[in-house]
N, C-alpha and C positions, 0 to 999 in steps of 0.2 A: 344316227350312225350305229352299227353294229359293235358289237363289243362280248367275246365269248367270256360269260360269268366264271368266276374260278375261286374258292376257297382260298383270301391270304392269308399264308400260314404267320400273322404279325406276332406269336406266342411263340415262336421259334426263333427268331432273329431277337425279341426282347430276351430271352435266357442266353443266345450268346451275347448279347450287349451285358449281360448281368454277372455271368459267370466265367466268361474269355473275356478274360482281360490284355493278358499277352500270351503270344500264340506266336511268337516269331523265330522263325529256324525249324522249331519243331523238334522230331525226331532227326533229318539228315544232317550227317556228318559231312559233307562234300556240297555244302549250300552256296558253297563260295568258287566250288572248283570246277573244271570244265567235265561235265558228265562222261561216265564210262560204264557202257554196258557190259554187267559183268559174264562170266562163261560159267558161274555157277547155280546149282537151284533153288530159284527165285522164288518167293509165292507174293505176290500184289494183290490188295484187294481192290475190286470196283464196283460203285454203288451209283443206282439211279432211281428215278422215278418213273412211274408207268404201268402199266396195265399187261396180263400177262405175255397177250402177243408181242409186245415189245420186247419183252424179256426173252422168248425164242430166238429172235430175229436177234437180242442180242449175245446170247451165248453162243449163236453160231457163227456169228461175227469171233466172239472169243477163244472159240475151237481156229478158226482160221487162224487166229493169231497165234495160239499155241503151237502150233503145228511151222509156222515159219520161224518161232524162236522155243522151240523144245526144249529150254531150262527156266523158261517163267512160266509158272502159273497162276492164272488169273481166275480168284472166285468171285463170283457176279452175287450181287446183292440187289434187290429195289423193295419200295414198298409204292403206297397209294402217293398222292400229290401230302397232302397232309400230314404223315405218318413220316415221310420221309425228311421234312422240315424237321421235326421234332426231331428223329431221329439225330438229322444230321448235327444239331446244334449239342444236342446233346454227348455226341460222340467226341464232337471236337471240342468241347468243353472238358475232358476228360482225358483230352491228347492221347485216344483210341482211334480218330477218322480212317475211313479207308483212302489207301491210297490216292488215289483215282474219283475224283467224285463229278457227276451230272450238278449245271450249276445256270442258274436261271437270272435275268437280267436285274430283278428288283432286289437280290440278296446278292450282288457280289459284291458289292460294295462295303456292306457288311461284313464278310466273312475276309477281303483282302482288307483293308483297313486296321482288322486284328491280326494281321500276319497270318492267317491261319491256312492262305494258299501259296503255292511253291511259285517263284516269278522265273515264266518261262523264257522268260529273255537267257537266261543260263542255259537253256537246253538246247541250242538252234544249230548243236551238231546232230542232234538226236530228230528234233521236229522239225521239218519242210512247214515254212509260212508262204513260200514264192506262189502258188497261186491260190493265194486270197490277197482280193480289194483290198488296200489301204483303210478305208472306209468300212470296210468286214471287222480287220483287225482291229480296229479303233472300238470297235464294238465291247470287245474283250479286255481293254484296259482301264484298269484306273490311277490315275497321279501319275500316269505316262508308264506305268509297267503293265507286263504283258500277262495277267495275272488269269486268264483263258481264253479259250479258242471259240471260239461260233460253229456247233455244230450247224447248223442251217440255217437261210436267214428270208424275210421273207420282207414284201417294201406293204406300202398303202396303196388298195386301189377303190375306181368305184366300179361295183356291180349292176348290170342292168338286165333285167330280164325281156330278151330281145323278141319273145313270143307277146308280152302288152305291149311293147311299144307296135307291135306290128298290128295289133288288133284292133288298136284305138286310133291307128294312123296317128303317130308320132314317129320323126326321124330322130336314129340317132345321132348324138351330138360328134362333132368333132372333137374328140379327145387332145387334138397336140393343141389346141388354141381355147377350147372352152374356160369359163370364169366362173365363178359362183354366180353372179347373174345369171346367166345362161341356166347353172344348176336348178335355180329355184323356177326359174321361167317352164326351162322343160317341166319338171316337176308338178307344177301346177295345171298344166297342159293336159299333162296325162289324168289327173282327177278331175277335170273338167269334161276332157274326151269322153271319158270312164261313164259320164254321169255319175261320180262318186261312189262307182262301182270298187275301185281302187285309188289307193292314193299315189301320187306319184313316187315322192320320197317316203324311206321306211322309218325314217328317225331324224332329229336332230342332232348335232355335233353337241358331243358331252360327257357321254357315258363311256368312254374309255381313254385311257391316256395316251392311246395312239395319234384319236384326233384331237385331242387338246396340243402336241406336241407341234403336230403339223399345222394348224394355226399358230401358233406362239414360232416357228422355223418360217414359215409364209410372210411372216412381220418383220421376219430379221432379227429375232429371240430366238430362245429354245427356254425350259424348262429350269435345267440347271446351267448352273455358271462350272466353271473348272475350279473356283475356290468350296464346290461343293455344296454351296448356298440356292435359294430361290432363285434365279434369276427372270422368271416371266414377266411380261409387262401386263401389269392390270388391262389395258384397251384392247390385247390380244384377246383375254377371255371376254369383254364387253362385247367385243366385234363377233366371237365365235357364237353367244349368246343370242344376241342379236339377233343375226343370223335364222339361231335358231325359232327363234319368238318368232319372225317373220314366214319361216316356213308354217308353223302350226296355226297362225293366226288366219296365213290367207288358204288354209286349207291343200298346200300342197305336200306337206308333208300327215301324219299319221298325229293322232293328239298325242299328249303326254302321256297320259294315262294307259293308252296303247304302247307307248315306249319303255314304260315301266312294266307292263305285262311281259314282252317281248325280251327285257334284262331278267326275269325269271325263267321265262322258259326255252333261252339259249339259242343260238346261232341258227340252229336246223329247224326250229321251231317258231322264228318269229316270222315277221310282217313280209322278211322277200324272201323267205323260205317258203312260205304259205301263200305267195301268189295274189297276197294285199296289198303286196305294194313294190311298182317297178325299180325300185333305183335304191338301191344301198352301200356303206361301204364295209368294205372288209379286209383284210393282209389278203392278197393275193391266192396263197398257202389253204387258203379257205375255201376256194372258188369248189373242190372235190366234192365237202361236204354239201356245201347250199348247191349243185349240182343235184345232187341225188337226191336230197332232202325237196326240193323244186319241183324236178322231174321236166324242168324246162330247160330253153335254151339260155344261159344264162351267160355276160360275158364280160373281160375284163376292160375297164376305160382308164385311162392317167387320170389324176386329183386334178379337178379344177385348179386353175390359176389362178396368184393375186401378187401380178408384174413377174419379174424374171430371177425370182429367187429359187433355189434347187431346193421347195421345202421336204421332198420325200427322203426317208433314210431307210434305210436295212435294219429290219428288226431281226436280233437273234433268237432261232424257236428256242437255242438251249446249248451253252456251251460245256466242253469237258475242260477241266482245271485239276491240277496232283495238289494233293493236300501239302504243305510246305513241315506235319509230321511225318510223311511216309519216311523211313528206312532204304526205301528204295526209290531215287526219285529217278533216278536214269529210265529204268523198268518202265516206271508209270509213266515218262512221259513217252518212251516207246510205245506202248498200248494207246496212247493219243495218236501219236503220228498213224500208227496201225489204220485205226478206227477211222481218221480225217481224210486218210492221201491214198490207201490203198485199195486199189481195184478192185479186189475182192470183198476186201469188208464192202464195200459201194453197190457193189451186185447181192449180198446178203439184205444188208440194211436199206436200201433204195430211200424213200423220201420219208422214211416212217417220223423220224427227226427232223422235218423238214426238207424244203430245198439244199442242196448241200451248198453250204458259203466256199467250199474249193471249186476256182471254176472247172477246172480240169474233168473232176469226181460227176460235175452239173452236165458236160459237153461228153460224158461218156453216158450217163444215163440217157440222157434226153433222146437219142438215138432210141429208144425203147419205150419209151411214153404214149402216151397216146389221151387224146379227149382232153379233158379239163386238166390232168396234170402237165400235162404238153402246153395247153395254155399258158398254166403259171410260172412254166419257165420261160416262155416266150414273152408274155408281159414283163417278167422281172430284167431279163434281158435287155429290152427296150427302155429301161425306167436308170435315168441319171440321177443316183442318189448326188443330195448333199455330202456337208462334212458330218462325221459320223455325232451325234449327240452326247451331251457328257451320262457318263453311265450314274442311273437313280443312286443319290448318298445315301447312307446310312439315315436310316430314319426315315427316309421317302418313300419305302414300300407302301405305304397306307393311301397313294395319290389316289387311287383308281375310284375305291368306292368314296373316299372326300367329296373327290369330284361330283362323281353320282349323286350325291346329296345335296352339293351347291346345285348344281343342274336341276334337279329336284324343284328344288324351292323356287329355282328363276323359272324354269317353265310352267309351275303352275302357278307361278304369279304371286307367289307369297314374299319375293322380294326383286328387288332390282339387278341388273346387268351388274351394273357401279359396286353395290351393297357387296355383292354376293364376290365379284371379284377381290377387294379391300379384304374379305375376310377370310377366304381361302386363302391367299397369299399367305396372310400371317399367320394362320393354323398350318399351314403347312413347313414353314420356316420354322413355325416353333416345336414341329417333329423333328427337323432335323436339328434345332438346337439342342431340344431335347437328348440327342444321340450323341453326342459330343462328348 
């Protein structure tokens, strides 16, 4: 399975664990009180991550907003993925954060847990929640507060490149009914067609904590518990394992050592980017890239099934959250409401941040879409998430590449399903104990 590599910043969330200790209230004086945007001159600061195009698209978004509330000014800040971790821990270690900050699924936990975010349940004369899913929302909270919002959000699908299945005469699968049987059958299909021209599948399940999640939801687990503990059951990862072993063993999927090539050289460059292999997964949200990256027809299927549990959920590309020291938290959390609900921002900023989690914001673009991004709304449309998963604790950002490693070891054979499950569990539990 696909999984886009990313530097986690684990050296930023350790210096707020070390150095925010408490962070609650902050700077606002009115934490308590029902928000009032003031009629004087404002200045809020807002900070994100991203690369410079983003930063256009979003300071024009920010001019729009100045221009409908003429006594705030908003100065925009970002740095790299990296730089901006450090930054940010650092800032609010120092109860200097800006305003407004961009906030990602594996640190919010971290950073509300220390007080160090404003709980937008107090805002909700100021921010419009009415259309976002329930299941959106739930995205954004932890210990039941509403600690931020889901800029965009994106579910799990499987990709298939519909020009091999057509070459090697394979049908494709029915999506509303297919199983993981099915998956592995077609899969092996296709590198047999191929004459092991291609392999069917590009990977096994393992290498991101997406589909670990979804196997462990598919069982009738999840990851975490709501007491913010492990809660996965060992036979989830035995079975996802498993799985895997069997795919590489019978040659339907791609070796390991091909899978481990493919976690280096990224989404656009591995096995069903490159045409070696038909059937992948990826968040929906990705289908643009491995598009053009293909140069094929490429297309979006529902996750196999195992019985009639709702294992897929909406993943957040990236929520906005006020820092709980802003000065001005009305201010800020008006430049969220701006940023999430308003039309205009929507027409600046389009999918850059993902699918937009407001349905409204999603059914005003979409009318303007076209090709694969028309796709991923149309899949994600069609796709009945579960109940939303409890958001990664403190201390759990480190899953991903864990993982990677236990996977590692089991697919090349250097230890057991069993083994390897027992041990993750409790290395992982003991980050989050560690966090405590």
């Amino acid at each position: 399975m696909l999984s886009p590599f990313r530097r986690i910043a684990i050296g930023a969330v350790v210096s707020l664990s070390l150095v925010l200790t408490a962070c609650s209230g902050g700077g606002s004086s009115n934490a308590g009180a029902d928000l009032e945007l003031s009629d004087k001159p404002v200045t809020i600061r807002a900070t994100w991550w991203g690369a410079d195009a983003r930063a256009k698209l979003t300071n024009d978004a920010i001019a729009a907003f100045q221009k409908k509330y003429p006594n705030i000014k908003v100065e925009g800040q970002y740095k790299d993925w990296g730089g901006y971790w450090d930054a940010l821990a650092t800032t609010t270690a120092a109860k200097d954060s800006a305003d407004v900050v961009q906030m990602d699924e594996l640190y919010l936990a971290s950073y509300a847990d220390r007080g160090a975010l404003y709980d937008l349940g107090k805002a909700k004369k100021i921010v419009n929640t009415s259309q976002f899913d329930n299941e959106a929302l739930a995205t954004g909270q932890v210990g039941g507060t509403q600690y931020a919002l889901p800029i965009g959000v994106g579910v799990l699908s499987v990709v298939v490149n519909a020009d091999l299945f057509k070459k090697y005469g394979v049908d494709l699968p029915d999506d509303k009914t297919w199983t993981w049987d099915d998956y592995a059958r077609i899969a092996k299909e296709l590198t047999t067609k191929s004459g092991g021209e291609i392999h069917g599948a590009a990977g096994a399940p393992g290498f991101d904590a997406g589909s670990l999640k979804y196997w462990a939801r598919q069982d009738g687990g999840d990851l975490f518990g709501k007491d913010g503990n492990v809660s996965l059951k060992p036979q989830s990862l035995v079975k996802m394992w498993k799985f895997g072993l069997d795919l590489i063993s019978s040659e339907a999927s791609v070796k390991a050592s091909t899978m481990v090539e493919d976690q280096t050289a990224g989404i656009t460059a591995a096995s069903l980017a490159t045409g070696k292999a038909a059937i992948g997964s990826a968040y929906n949200t990705q289908i643009t890239a491995l598009q053009k990256a293909a140069g094929a027809d490429l297309r979006l299927l529902q996750m196999p099934r195992a019985g009639d549990t709702k294992a897929n959920f909406f993943k957040p590309s990236m929520y906005w959250a006020v820092s709980s020291q802003s000065e001005h938290p009305a201010e800020a959390a008006a430049f969220v409401d701006f940023m999430l609900n308003n039309q205009e921002a929507a027409d600046v900023l389009k999918t850059e941040r993902g699918i937009p989690a407001n349905k409204e914001m999603r059914g005003h673009l979409e009318a303007g879409l076209t090709g694969s991004d028309k796709a991923a709304v149309e899949y994600m449309n069609a796709v009945t998430p579960g109940e939303a998963p409890v958001v990664t604790p403190n201390g759990g950002s480190g899953i991903e590449p864990m993982l990677q490693r236990y996977s590692q070891e089991v697919y090349f054979n250097k230890t057991s399903p069993e083994a390897a499950a027992e041990a993750f569990i409790k290395e992982l539990q003991g980050e989050v104990d560690a966090a405590k």
